[in-house]
One Martini backbone bead per residue (centre of mass of N, CA, C, O) as a GRO file, in nm:
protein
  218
    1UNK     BB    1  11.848   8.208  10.458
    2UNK     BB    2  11.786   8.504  10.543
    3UNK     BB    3  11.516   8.746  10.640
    4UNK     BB    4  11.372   9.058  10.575
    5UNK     BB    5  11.154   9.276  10.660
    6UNK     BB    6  10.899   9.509  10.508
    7UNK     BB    7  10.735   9.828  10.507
    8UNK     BB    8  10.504  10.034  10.427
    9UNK     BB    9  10.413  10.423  10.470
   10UNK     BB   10  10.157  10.655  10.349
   11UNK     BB   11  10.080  10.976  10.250
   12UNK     BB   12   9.987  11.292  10.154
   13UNK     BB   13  10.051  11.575  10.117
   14UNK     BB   14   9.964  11.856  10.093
   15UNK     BB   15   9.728  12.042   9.914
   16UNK     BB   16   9.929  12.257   9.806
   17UNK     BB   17  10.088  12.055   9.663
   18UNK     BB   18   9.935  11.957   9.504
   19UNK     BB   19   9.833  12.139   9.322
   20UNK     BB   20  10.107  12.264   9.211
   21UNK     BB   21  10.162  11.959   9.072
   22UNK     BB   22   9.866  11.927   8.914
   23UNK     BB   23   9.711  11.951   8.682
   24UNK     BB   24   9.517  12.138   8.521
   25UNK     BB   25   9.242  12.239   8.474
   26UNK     BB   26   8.994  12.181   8.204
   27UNK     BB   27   8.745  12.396   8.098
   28UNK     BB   28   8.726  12.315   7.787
   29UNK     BB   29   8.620  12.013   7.835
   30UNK     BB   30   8.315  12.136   7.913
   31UNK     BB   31   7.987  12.090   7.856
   32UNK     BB   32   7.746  12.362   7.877
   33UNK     BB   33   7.550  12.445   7.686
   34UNK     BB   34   7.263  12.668   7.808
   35UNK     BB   35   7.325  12.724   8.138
   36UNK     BB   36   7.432  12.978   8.202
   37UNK     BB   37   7.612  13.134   8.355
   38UNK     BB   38   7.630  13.093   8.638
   39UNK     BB   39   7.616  12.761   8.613
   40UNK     BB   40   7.852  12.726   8.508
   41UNK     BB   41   8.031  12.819   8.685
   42UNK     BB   42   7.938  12.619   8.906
   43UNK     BB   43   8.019  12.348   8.739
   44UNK     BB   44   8.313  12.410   8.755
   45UNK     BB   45   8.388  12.457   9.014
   46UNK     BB   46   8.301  12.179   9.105
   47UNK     BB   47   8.487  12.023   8.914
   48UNK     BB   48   8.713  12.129   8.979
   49UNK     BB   49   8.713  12.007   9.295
   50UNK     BB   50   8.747  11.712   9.221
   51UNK     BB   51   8.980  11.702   9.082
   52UNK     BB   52   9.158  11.755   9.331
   53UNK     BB   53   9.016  11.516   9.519
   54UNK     BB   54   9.095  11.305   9.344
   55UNK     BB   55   9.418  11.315   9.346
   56UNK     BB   56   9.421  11.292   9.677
   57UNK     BB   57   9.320  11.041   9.750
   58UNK     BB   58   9.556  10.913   9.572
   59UNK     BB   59   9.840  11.035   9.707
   60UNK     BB   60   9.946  10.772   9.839
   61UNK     BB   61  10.048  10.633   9.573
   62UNK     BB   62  10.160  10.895   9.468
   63UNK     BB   63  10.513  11.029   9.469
   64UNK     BB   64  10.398  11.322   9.351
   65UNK     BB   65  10.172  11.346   9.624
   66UNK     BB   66  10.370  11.159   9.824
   67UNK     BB   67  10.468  11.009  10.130
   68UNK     BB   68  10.699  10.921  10.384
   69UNK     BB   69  10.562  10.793  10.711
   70UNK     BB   70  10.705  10.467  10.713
   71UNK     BB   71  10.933  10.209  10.797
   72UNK     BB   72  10.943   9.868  10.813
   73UNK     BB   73  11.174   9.644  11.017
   74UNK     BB   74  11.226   9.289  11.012
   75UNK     BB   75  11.435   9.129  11.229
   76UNK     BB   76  11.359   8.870  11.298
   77UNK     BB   77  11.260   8.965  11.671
   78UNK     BB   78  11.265   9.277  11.571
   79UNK     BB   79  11.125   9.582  11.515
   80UNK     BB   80  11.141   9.847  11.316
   81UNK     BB   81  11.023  10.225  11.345
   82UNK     BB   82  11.077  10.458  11.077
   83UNK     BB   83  11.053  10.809  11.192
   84UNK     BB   84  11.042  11.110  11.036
   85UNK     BB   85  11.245  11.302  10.781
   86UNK     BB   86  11.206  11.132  10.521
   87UNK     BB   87  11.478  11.172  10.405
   88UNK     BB   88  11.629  10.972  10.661
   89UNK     BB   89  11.461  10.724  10.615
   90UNK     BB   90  11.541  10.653  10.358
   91UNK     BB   91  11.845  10.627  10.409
   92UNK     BB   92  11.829  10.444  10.604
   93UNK     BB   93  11.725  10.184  10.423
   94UNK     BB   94  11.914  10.164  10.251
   95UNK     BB   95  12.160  10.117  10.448
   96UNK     BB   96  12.077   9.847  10.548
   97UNK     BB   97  12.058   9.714  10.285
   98UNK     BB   98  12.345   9.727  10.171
   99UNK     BB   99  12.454   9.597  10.366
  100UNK     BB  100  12.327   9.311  10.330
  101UNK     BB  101  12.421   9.294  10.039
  102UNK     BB  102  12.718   9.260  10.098
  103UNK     BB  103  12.709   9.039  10.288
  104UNK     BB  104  12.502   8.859  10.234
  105UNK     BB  105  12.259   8.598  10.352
  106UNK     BB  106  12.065   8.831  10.278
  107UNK     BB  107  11.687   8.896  10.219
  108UNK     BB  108  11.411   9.092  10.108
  109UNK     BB  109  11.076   9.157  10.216
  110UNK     BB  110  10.765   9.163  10.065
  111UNK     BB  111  10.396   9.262   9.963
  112UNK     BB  112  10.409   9.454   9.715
  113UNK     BB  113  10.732   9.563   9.651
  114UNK     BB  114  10.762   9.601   9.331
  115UNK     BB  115  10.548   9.779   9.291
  116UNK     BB  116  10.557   9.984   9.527
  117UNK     BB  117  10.785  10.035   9.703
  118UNK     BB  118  11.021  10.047   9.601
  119UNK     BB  119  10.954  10.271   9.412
  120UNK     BB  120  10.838  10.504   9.574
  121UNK     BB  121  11.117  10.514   9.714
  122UNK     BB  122  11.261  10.598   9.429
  123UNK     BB  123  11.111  10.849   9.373
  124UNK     BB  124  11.164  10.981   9.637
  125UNK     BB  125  11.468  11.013   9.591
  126UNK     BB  126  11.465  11.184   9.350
  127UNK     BB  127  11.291  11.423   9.443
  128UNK     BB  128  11.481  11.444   9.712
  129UNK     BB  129  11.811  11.364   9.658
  130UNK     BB  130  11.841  11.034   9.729
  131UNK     BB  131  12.113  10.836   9.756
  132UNK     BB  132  12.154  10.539   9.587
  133UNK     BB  133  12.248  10.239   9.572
  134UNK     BB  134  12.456  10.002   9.405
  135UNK     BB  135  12.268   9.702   9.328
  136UNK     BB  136  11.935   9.758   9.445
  137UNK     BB  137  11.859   9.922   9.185
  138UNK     BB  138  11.741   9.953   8.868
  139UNK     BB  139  11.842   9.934   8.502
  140UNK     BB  140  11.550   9.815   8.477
  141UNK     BB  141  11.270   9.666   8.555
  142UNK     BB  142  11.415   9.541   8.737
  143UNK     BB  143  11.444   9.365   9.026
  144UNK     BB  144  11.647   9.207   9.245
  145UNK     BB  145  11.717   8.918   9.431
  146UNK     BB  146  11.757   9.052   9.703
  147UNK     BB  147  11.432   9.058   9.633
  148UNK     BB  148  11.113   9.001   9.775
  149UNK     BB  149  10.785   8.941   9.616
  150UNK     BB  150  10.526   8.745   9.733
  151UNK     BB  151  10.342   8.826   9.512
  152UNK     BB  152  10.515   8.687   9.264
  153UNK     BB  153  10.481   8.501   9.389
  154UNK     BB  154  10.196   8.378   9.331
  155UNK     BB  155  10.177   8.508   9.031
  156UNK     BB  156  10.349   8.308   8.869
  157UNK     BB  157  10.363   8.493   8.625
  158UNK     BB  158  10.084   8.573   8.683
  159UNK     BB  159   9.922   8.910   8.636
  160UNK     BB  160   9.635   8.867   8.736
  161UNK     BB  161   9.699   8.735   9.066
  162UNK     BB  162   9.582   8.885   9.230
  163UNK     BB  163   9.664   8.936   9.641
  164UNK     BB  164   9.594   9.023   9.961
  165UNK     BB  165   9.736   8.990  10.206
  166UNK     BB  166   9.482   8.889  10.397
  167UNK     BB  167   9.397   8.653  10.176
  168UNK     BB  168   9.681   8.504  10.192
  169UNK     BB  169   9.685   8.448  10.485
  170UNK     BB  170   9.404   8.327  10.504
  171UNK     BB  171   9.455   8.102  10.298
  172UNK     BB  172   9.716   7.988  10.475
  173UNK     BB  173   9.628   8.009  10.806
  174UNK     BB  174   9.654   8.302  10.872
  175UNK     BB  175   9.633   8.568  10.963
  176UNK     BB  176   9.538   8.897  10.939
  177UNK     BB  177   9.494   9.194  10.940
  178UNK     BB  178   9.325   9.505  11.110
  179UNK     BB  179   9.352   9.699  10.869
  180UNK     BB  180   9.370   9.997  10.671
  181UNK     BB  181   9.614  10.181  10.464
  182UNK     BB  182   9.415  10.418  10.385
  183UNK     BB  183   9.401  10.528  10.683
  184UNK     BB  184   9.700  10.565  10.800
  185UNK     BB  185   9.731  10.926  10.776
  186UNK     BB  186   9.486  10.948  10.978
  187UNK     BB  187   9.625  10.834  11.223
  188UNK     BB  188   9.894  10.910  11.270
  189UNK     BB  189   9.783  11.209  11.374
  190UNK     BB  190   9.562  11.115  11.589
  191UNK     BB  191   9.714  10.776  11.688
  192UNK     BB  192  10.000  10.690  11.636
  193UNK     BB  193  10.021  10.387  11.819
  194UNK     BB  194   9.822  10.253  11.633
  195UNK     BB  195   9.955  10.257  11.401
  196UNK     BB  196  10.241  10.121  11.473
  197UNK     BB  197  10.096   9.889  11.517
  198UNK     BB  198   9.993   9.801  11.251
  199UNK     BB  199  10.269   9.787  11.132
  200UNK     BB  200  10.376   9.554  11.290
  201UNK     BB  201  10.142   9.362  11.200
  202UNK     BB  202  10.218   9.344  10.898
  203UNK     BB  203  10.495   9.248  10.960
  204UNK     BB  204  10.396   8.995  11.138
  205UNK     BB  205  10.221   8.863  10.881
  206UNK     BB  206  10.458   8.860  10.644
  207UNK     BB  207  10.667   8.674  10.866
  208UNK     BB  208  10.421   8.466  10.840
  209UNK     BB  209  10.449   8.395  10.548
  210UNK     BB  210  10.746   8.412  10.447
  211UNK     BB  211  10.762   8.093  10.613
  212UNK     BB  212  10.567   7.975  10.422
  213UNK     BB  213  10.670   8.016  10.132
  214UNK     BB  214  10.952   8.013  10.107
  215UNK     BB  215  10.961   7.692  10.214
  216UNK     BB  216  10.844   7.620   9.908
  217UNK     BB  217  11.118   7.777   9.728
  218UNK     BB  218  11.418   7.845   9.899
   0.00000   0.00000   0.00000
């Protein structure tokens, strides 16, 4: 069995968009007691800002608020970094992974890819009008076994066992991460080539635990 890897990079919307689409705060939820007007509103105003700070925060986790900024893609001993607008990259993924679905004896591996990457791809192509193939997207909870998700592989069925790539990595004594993917999205405008050097090393740190740990199940 062949296996592919791949990983995604996400980062928030514009702002303008993220408000847009963000519940409105709820002004009469705030208890201002005897503060008199003045400070009343100054109260709310930080608390607004807040609301949408808070949100933006997490913006790159949820697909109503982020966008998909790369995807990271190996095949043996070659990456493709697949980067541009992001409907055109969803698409070539899509169609990548069905190529090999359809032809069989080759596996997607992720790391946390049924929680996350996954989704987060069908959501935004939801969003975007992105035709997903069938058979390869779920029509119930579960992702096809087309994909593999070292993450589930690890947590044997406890929901409990969460582990992140750097500590399975390191814990299985192999190299761990380089960097923080929460900061993927401003590296990405500041210094291009340095993300995408990231996102190269999540793909081949992922791509040597997939052949330590798959070796032991698959």
């Amino acid at each position: 069995m062949r296996h592919v890897i791949f990983d995604i990079e996400t980062g928030p919307l514009p702002r303008a968009d993220i408000e847009r689409i963000a519940p409105t705060f709820d002004a009469d939820s705030v208890k201002t007691g005897n503060l008199g007007v003045e400070k009343t509103i100054e109260k709310l105003n930080g608390l607004k800002a807040r609301h949408l700070d808070g949100i933006i925060e997490k913006a790159a986790l949820n697909a109503e608020y982020g966008e998909t900024l790369a995807i990271g893609i190996r095949r043996e001993n070659h990456s493709d970094i697949l980067i541009g607008p992001e409907e055109e990259i969803i698409a070539d993924f899509w169609a990548r992974a069905v190529d090999d679905f359809k032809g069989g004896g080759v596996k997607w591996v992720g790391f946390n890819s049924n929680t996350f990457d996954l989704p987060f791809l069908l959501r935004r192509s939801l969003i975007l009008g992105i035709k997903m193939p069938a058979g390869i997207v779920p029509h119930t909870r579960y992702w096809p076994d087309f994909w593999i998700d070292l993450m589930e592989v690890w947590k044997a069925g406890d929901y409990r066992a969460t582990i992140s790539l750097d500590r399975m990595c390191k814990a299985c004594g192999l190299e761990g991460k380089t960097g923080s993917g929460k900061f993927f999205s401003v590296l990405f405008e500041e210094d291009r080539e340095a993300a995408l050097d990231y996102l190269h090393n999540d793909l081949e740190i992922t791509a040597k635990l997939a052949e330590r740990v798959l070796a032991c199940r698959y």
